[in-house]
C-alpha positions as CSV (number, residue, x, y, z in Angstrom):
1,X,20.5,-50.1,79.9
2,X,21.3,-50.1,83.9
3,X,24.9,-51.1,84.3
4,X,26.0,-53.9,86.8
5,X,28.8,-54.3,88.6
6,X,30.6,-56.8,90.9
7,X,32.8,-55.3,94.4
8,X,34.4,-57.3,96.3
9,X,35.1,-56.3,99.9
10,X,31.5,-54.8,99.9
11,X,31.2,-54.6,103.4
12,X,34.3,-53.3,103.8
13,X,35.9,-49.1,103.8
14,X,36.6,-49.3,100.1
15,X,34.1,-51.4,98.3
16,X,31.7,-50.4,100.6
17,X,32.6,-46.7,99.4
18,X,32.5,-48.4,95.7
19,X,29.2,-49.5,96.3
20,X,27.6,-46.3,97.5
21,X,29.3,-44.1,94.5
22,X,28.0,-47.0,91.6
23,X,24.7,-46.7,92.7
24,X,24.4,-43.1,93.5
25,X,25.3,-43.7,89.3
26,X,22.0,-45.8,89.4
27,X,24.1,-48.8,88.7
28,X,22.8,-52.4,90.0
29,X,25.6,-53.7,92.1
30,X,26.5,-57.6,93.0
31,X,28.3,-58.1,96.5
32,X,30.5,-60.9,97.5
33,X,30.1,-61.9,101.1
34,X,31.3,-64.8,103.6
35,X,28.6,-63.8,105.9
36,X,25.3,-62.6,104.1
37,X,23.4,-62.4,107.9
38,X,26.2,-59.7,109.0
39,X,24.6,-56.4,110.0
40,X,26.8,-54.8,107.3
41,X,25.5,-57.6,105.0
42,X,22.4,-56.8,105.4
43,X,22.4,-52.8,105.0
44,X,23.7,-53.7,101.8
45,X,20.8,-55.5,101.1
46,X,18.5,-52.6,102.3
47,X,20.0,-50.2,99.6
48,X,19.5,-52.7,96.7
49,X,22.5,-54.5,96.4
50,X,22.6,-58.3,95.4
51,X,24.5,-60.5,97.6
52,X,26.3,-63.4,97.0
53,X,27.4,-65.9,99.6
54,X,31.4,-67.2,99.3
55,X,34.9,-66.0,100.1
56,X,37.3,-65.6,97.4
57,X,38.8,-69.2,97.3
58,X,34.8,-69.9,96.2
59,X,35.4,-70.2,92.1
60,X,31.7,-71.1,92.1
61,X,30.4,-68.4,94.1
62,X,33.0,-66.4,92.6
63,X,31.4,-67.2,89.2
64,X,27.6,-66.5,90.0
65,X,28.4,-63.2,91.2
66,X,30.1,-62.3,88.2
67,X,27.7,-63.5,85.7
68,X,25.8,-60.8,83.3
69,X,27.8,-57.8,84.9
70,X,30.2,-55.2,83.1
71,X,32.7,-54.8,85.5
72,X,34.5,-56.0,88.8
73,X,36.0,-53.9,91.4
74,X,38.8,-56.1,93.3
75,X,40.5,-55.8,96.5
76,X,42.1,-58.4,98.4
77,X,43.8,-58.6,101.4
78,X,47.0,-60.4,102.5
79,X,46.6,-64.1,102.8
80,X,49.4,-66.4,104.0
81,X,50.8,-68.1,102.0
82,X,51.1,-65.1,99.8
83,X,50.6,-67.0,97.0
84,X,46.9,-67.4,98.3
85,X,46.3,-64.1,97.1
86,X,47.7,-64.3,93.8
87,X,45.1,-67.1,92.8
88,X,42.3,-65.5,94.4
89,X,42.9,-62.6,91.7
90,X,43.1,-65.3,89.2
91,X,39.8,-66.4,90.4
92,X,38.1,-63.2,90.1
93,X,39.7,-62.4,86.6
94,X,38.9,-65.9,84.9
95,X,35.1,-65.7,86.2
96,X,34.9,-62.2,84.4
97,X,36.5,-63.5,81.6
98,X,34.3,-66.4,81.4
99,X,31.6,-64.1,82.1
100,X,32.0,-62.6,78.5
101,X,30.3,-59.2,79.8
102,X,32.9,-58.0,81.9
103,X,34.2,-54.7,79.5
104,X,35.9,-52.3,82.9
105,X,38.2,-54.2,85.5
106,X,39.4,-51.8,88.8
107,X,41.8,-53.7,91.1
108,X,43.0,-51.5,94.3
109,X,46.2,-52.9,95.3
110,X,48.6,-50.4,97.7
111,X,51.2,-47.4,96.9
112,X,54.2,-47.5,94.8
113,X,53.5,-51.2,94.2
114,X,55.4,-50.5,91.1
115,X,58.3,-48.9,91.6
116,X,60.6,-51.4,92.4
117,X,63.4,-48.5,93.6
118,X,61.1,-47.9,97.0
119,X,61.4,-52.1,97.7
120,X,63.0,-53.9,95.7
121,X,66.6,-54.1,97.4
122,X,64.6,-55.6,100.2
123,X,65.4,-59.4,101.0
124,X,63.3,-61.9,99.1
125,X,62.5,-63.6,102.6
126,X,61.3,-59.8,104.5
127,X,58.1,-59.0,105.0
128,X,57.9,-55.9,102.4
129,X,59.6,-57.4,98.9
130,X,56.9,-60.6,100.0
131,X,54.2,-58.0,100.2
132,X,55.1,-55.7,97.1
133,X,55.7,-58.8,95.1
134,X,52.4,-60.1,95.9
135,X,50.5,-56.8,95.2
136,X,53.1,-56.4,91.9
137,X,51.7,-60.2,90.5
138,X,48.3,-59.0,91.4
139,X,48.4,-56.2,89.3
140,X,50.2,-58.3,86.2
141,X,46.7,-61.0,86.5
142,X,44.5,-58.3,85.9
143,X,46.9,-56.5,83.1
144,X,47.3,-59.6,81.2
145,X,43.9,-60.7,81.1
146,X,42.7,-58.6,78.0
147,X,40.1,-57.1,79.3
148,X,38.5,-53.9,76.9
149,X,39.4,-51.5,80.2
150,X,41.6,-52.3,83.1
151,X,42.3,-49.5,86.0
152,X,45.0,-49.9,88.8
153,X,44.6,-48.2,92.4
154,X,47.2,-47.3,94.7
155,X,46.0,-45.8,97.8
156,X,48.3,-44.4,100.4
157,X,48.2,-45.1,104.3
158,X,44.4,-44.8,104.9
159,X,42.8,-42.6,107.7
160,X,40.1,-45.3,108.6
161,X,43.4,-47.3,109.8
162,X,43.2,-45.1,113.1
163,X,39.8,-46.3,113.7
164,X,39.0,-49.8,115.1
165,X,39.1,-52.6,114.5
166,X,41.7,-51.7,111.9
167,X,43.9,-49.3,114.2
168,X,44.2,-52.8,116.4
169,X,46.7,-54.2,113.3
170,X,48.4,-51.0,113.5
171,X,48.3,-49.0,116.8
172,X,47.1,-51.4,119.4
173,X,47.4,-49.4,122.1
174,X,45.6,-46.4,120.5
175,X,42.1,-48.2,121.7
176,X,43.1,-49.4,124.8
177,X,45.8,-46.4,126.5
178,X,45.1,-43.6,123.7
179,X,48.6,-44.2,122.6
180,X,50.1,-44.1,119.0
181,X,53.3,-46.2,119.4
182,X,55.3,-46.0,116.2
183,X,59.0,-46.0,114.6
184,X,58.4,-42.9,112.4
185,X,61.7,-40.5,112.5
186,X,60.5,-36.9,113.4
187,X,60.5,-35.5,110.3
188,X,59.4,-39.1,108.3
189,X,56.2,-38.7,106.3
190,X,53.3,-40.9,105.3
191,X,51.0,-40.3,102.5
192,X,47.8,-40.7,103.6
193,X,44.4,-41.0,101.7
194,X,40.8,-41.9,102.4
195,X,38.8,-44.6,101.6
196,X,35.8,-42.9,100.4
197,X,37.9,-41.1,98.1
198,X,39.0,-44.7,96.7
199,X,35.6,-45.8,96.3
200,X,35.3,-42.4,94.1
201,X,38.0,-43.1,92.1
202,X,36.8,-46.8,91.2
203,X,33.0,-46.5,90.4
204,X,34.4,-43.5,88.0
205,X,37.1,-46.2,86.3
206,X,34.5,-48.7,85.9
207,X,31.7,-46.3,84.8
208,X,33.6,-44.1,82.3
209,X,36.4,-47.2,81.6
210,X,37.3,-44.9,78.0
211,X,38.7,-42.0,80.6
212,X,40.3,-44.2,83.0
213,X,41.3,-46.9,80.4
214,X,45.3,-48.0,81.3
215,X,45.9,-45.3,83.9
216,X,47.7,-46.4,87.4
217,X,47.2,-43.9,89.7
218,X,48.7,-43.4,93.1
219,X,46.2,-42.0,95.4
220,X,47.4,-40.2,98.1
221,X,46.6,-36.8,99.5
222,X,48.1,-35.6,102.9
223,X,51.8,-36.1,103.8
224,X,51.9,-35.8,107.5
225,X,53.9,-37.0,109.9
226,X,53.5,-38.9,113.7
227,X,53.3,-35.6,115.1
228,X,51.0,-33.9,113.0
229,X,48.7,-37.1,112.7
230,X,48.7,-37.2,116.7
231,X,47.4,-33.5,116.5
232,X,44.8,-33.8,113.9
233,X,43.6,-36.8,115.8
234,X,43.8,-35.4,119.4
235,X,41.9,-32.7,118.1
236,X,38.9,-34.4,115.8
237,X,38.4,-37.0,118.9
238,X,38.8,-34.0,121.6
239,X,41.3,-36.1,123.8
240,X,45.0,-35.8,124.4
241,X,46.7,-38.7,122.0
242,X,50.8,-39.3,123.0
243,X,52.9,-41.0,121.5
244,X,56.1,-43.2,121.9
245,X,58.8,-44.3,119.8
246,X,59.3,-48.2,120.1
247,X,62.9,-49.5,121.2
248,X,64.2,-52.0,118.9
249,X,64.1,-54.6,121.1
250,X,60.2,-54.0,121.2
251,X,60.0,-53.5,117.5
252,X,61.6,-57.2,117.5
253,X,59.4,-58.6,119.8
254,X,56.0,-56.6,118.3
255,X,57.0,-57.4,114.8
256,X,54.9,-60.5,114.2
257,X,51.8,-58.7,115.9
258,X,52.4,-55.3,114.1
259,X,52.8,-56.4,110.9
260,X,52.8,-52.5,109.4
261,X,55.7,-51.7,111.5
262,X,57.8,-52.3,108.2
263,X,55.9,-49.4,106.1
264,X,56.5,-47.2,109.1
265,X,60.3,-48.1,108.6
266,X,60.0,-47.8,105.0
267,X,58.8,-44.2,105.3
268,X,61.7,-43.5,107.3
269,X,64.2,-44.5,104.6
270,X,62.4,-43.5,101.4
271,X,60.7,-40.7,100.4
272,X,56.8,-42.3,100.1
273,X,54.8,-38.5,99.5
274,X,52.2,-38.2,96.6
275,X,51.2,-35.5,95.5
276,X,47.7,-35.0,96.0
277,X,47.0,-31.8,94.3
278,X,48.8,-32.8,91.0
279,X,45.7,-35.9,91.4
280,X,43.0,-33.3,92.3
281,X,43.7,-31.3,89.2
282,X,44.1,-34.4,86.9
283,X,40.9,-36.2,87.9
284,X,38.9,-33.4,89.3
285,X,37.7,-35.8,92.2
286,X,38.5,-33.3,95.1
287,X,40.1,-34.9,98.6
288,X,39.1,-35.2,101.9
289,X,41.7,-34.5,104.8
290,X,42.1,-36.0,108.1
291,X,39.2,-33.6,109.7
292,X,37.2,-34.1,106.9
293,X,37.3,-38.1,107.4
294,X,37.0,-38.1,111.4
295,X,34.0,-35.4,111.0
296,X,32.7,-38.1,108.9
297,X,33.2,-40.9,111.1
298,X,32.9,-39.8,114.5
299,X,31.1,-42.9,115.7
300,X,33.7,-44.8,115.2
301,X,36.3,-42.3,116.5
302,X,34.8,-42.5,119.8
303,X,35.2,-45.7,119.8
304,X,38.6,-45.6,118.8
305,X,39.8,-43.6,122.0
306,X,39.4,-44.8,125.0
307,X,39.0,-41.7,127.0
308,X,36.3,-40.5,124.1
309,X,34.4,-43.5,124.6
């Protein structure tokens, strides 16, 4: 019997990679989608996928979508209030327990979500314990629920964030003056991972949930830091990338609009590094590296650079 599966975030770098793995696996996969005219939408659509109209404040829609299948791969974003995204997990797991089918749950949430040591002595009221605490409550909805297979993802820093439109939340001026401004100490490094790979990891959970049954893994593959990650880039996109450190008064003043500034100053004053070999030989799903990703994605790379555009 053909499995079926739900992904959320279908059009996006990690369910869409989801997507593409579960039915190279000849699953049948249902998409969620607020806008089912989208371009991305409808390549979806081309390669067999069934799509559902609704966000995921849409319990109906929610519902339909996850009717008849065997699992659900999640992934939310931030929301505002945070609490937003909390119920929006609640929405997804009480439509797949409804559903009665649902026997494999995957939820991709972000690194080290669960140990408390790396942000916990935070303030309740910054921008990182809010985060973590949101991502942590995530996590506890789909543990709780009961379901026959559950599977947590942690994925690092990913590569596709130096591509737009993403690198725009991150590194504005990367698209705009080739420019990676930052806070990173010189010798501060950031796990990084790709999406793809993420995708791999979750149509495996939710196709062999016996294997992957429990398990929590932190995916991460490639330590680097600002300098290295300017060099891999300068060289994939053949153009010069600088860099600047940020002064604290512009850290103040960018804060609101560069929301990941506080991961950056998080690497600086804990040790964030996974390691990606001690994944590699667990799982035996082999990595791709920073050339490996913009080989992959040079379409968008050159549109990520100005002076490669």
């Amino acid at each position: 019997m053909t499995l079926k599966f739900l992904v959320t975030g279908g059009t996006g770098y990690q369910g869409g990679a989801t997507i593409h793995y579960l039915l190279e696996k000849g699953a049948t996969v249902h998409a969620l989608v607020r806008n089912p005219d989208s371009a991305a939408a409808q390549k979806l659509k081309e390669n067999g996928v069934v799509i559902f109209k609704g966000g995921f404040d849409d319990v109906e829609a929610i519902k339909a979508a996850t009717k008849g299948v065997d699992g659900v791969f999640q992934n939310l974003s931030p929301t505002w209030p945070a609490e937003q995204q909390i119920q929006q997990a609640k929405n997804f797991v009480n439509a797949a327990l409804e559903a009665g089918t649902v026997k494999s749950y995957v939820v991709s949430t972000a690194f080290h979500c669960s140990d408390r040591r790396i942000w916990g002595d935070y303030d309740p009221s910054h921008g990182l314990h809010i985060y973590y605490t949101t991502k942590s409550a995530v996590e506890d909805v789909v543990k709780q629920a009961g379901f026959p297979s559950y599977t947590i993802l942690r994925p690092a820093w990913l590569y596709q964030n130096y591509l737009v439109p993403q690198s725009g939340y991150h590194f504005p001026e990367l698209s705009t003056e080739g420019l990676l401004a930052h806070v990173y100490e010189p010798n501060t490094r950031m796990p990084h991972f790709d999406a793809d790979n993420v995708g791999q990891f979750a149509a495996a959970a939710l196709t062999e949930p016996e294997r992957f049954n429990g398990h929590e893994i932190e995916l991460g593959n490639e330590n680097l830091t600002l300098q290295e990650t300017r060099n891999l880039l300068s060289k994939a996109a053949g153009v010069d990338i600088k860099t600047r450190m940020r002064s604290k008064e512009e850290v103040i003043e960018m804060g609101f609009k560069v929301g990941t500034l506080i991961f950056q100053q998080l690497a600086n004053e804990k040790d964030l590094s996974i390691d990606g070999q001690a994944l590699v030989n667990k799982y035996g799903i082999p990595f791709n590296n920073f050339g490996d990703v913009m080989t992959r994605e040079k379409e968008d790379l050159l549109k990520s650079i100005p002076a490669a555009k």
